[in-house]
N, C-alpha and C positions, 0 to 999 in steps of 0.2 A: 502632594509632595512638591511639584511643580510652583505653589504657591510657598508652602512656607522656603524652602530653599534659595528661591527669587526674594521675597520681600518681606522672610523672617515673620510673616504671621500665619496661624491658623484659619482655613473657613471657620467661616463664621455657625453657630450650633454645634461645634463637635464638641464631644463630651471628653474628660479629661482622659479616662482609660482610651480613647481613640486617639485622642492628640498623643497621649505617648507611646502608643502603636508607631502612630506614623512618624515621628520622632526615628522610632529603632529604624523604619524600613526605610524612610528617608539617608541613614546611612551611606546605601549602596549605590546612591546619585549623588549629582552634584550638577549644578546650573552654570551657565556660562552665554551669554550672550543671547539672555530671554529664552535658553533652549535647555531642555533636560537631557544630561547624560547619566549612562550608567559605568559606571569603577568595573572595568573589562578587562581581562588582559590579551593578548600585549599593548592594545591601546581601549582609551576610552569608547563607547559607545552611545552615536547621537540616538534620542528615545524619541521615536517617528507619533505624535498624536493626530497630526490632518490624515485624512483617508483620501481628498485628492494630493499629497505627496507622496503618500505611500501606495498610491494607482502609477504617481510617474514616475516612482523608484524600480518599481515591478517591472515597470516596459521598459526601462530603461537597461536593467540589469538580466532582464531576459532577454533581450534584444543583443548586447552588448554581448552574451554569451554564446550568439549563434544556436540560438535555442538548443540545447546541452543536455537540458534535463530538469527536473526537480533539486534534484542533489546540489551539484555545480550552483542552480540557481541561487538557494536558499543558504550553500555554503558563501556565496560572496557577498548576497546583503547581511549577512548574519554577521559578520566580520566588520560590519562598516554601521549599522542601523539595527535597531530593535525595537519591535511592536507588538502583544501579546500575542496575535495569531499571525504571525510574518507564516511560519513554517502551513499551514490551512488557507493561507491566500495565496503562498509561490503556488501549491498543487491544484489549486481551485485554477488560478489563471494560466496554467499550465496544461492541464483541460480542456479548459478554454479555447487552444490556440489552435485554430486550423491547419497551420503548418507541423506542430509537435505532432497532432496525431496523426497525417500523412506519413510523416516520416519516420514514427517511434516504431523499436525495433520491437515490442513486442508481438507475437503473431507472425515473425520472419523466420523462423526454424525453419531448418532441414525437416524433409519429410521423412518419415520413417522406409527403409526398402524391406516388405515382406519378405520372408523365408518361403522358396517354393521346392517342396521336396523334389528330389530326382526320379523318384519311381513308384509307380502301384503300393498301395500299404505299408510304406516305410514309415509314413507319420497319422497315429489315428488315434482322434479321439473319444474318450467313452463320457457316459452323461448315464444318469441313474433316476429314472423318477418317477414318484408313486403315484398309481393308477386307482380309479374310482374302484371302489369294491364292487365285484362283479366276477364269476368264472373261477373264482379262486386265483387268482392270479393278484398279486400286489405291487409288485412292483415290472419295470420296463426299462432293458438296459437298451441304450444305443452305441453303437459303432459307426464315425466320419470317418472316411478318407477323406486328408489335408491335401490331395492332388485333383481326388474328381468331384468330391463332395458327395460320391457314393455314402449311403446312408445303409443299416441293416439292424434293426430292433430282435429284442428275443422275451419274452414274456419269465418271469420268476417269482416263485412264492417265499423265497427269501431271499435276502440278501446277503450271502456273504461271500470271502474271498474265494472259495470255492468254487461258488455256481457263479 
């Protein structure tokens, strides 16, 4: 794109059905001082192709933003430069940064404050589970108390709301 837009010719071997592909998709750029942009709005958009500019755009623009985030990050190159994987390189170098992860809020929650009941057997819970065949007996209820962790099983040959 970068070639015909500059100096109006084709690579060389492309075949006609590709030249007029790249024709359509050349469209949405336009060249200006040996450099490709893309047709953006509200302004145009320079189209980043070196990988060391777009290492020094990264630090520069993470840097610049008091390390922020991904988001923050990739919203201000995004507005200024374009490169197919800008958005997989902010988060990759983002990663990366010994300071982001020091300091990133994930894993800084509140701890949760358990519920401790006020008295003997106000909160207990039952658990129900089937037992090896044996004795006639199939099943095994349990009863916790949530205060002492007293525990109290009862053996049953059914199950239901009854027994």
């Amino acid at each position: 794109i970068h070639q015909w837009l500059s100096e109006s010719t084709m690579p060389e071997g492309i075949s006609s059905d590709d030249s007029a592909k790249l024709k359509r998709q050349s469209k949405a750029y336009f060249a200006f001082d040996d450099e490709l942009w893309l047709h953006a709005k509200p302004y145009p958009t320079k189209i980043i192709l070196e990988l060391k500019e777009r290492i020094e755009l990264l630090a520069f623009a993470h840097n610049s933003s008091l390390h922020r985030g991904i988001f923050p990050t990739t919203k201000t190159l995004a507005q200024r430069v374009f490169w197919p994987s800008l958005a997989a390189d902010v988060r990759k170098w983002i990663e990366a940064c010994p300071e982001c992860q020091k300091y990133a809020r994930t894993g800084n929650q509140a701890l949760s404050i358990p519920q401790v009941p006020n008295s003997l057997f106000t909160q207990i819970y039952l658990d129900a589970l089937r037992m090896p065949p044996g004795a006639g007996f199939i099943y095994l209820v349990l009863a916790r108390d949530a205060l002492t962790g007293w525990v109290e099983g009862k053996p049953f040959k059914h199950l239901t709301s009854e027994s």
